[in-house]
C-alpha positions, 0 to 999 in steps of 0.5 A: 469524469465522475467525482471521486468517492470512497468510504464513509461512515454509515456505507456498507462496511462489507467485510470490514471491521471498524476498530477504535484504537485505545489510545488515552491522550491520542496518538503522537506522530513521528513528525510532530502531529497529533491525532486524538483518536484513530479508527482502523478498518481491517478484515480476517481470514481463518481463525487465531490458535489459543495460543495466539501465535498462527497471525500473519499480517498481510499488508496492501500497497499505496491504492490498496485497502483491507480487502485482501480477498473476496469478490466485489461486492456491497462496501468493496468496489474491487475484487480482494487484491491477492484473492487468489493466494488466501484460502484453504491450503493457498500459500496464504493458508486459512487452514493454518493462518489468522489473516489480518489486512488493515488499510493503513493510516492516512487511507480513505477505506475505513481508516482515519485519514483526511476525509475523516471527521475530527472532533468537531465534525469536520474533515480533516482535509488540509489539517492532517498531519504528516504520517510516515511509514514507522506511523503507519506500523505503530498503529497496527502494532496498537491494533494486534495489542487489541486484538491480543497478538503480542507477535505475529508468525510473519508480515508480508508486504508488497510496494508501500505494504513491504516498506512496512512489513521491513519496518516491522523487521527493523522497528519491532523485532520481538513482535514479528518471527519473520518478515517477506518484503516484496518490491521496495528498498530501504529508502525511498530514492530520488527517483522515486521521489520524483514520481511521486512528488509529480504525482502531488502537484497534479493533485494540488494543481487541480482548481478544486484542490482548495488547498486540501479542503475540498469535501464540501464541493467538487474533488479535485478528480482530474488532478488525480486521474493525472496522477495515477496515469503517471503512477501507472506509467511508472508501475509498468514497463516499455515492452508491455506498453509497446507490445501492447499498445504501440502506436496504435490509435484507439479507435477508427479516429486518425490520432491528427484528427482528434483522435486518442493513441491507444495508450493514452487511453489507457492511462485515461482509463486507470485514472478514471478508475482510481477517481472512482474509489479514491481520495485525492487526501489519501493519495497525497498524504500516502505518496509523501509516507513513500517519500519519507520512508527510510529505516535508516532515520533515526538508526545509524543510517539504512546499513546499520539499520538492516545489519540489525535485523534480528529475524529472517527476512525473505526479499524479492524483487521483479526483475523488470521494475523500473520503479524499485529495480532490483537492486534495491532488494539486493541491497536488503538481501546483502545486509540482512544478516537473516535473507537468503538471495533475492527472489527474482520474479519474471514478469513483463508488467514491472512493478505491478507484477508483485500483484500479477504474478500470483503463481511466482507471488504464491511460490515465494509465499509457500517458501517462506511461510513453510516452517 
């Protein structure tokens, strides 16, 4: 397996660009930590009116990152992630829109995260603090004040992307006209906690975890190709892997004599390819920001929260996600005082539909972005 990389400082930034928050005396968390300095990596599409008004913020989930569309290429490993909605007249219009698609606090893609350097040239590693999902989006609405978006014409998000893209709904109502909230909920549920928290322990079961300090050695990849297996199991759904892979072995191999099912390879493979652009940091300090998400904190609970919800807000869920199953986003759509009912996408991949599904992705998009 090969080690686990991701980018630093001095690669090829590709289409990123980097930017230094204006922070004096630094930055304050929602759980008590502190960061004296933050860097963002972001990416734009299309061009900001005079007015300023044309920003849309499009936000990536929990493995995702600035790259929201372009091919792979130097500074991107992997092809833009909803590459097929951005462009002129796509439901992510370039001709009307300014794009804007940071990676998010806690990343490994640009953004200050764990394996960034402190102020003394160290990686942060097992000293970063917690972050939350309310973190994440207050550091994006300290970029849009330097990039002069006082309000953005719409945030949308999918998985981890839609927790903040609510978060704005709920947490800055007058900096956003409308939100479109794509396979989450309100709060993270035990279940979900669960999946994640497994996925953690893998992570910090691996002996070259070191307690989170590992950047001068070995990184601790297995534990987090185990993770992301798990992760994947979770985002897909029983038909596809049985349609798909039932019990077919992988090769001529007989699975009693050494050989490998056909879907173990499978989850193999998608950790292999996680370890391959990803830091095991990251993937903790992101997985507990999920756990933490809840816009009830702090506001009454999650029904006084939504109820409060002062912009529109579209909801949409795919009707085979067992890990944010639809009545998650039926809840939101009930609550909101601003949400039509849930827009329902068809497809056998689960949760990662909100991903795959491009045309049914594209639709909702068109719909909610229309005016």
């Amino acid at each position: 397996m090969s080690p686990a990389t991701y980018w630093r400082p001095g690669d090829d930034p590709g289409g990123r660009i980097l930017a230094t928050l204006d922070a004096p005396g630094g930055i304050d968390l929602e759980g008590g930590g502190h960061l004296d300095e933050v860097t963002v990596a972001y990416e734009t599409w299309g061009h900001l009116n005079a007015h300023r008004t044309n920003a849309v913020l499009v936000l990536h989930a929990l493995t995702g990152d600035s790259h929201l569309a372009g091919p792979a290429g130097p500074g991107h490993p992997s092809p833009g992630w909803w590459d097929a909605l951005v462009g002129p007249g796509q439901p992510l219009d370039t001709d009307r829109f300014f794009l804007v698609c940071p990676n998010v606090l806690g990343g490994c893609q640009g953004t200050t995260g764990p394996s960034s350097l402190d102020s003394t040239g160290r990686p942060y590693g097992s000293r970063f603090p917690v972050v939350t999902i309310r973190d994440q989006v207050a550091i994006e609405a300290r970029l849009a004040d330097q990039l002069g978006i006082e309000r953005f014409a719409a945030v949308v998000g999918g998985s981890m992307g839609a927790m903040r893209a609510l978060e704005w709904a709920v947490g800055l109502p007058d900096r956003v006209s409308r939100a479109v909230v794509l396979a989450a909920g309100a709060a993270g549920t035990a279940d979900q906690i669960a999946l994640c928290t497994l996925q953690v322990r893998a992570i910090e079961a691996d002996t070259h975890f070191r307690g989170g300090d590992y950047y001068d050695g070995e990184a601790p990849v297995t534990g987090l190709a185990i993770a992301r297996g798990i992760g994947q199991f979770s985002y897909r759904t029983w038909t596809e892997f049985e349609d798909r892979f039932g019990r077919e072995a992988q090769d001529d191999r007989a699975v009693l004599d050494g050989g490998r099912y056909a879907i173990e390879s499978y989850l193999r493979h998608a950790g292999d390819k996680l370890v391959a652009r990803f830091d095991p940091n990251s993937y903790i300090v992101l997985s507990e920001a999920m756990n933490h998400h809840d816009v009830g904190r702090g506001r009454g609970g999650v029904v006084a929260a939504l109820k409060s919800v002062r912009v529109p807000v579209t909801v949409a869920g795919i009707a085979s996600d067992r890990l944010y199953p639809r009545e998650l986003q039926d809840e939101l759509a009930r609550l909101i005082p601003r949400s039509g009912p849930t827009r329902i996408i068809s497809s056998p991949a689960g949760h990662d539909g909100f991903l795959l599904e491009t045309d049914q992705v594209g639709a909702i998009l068109f719909d909610a972005l229309a005016g």
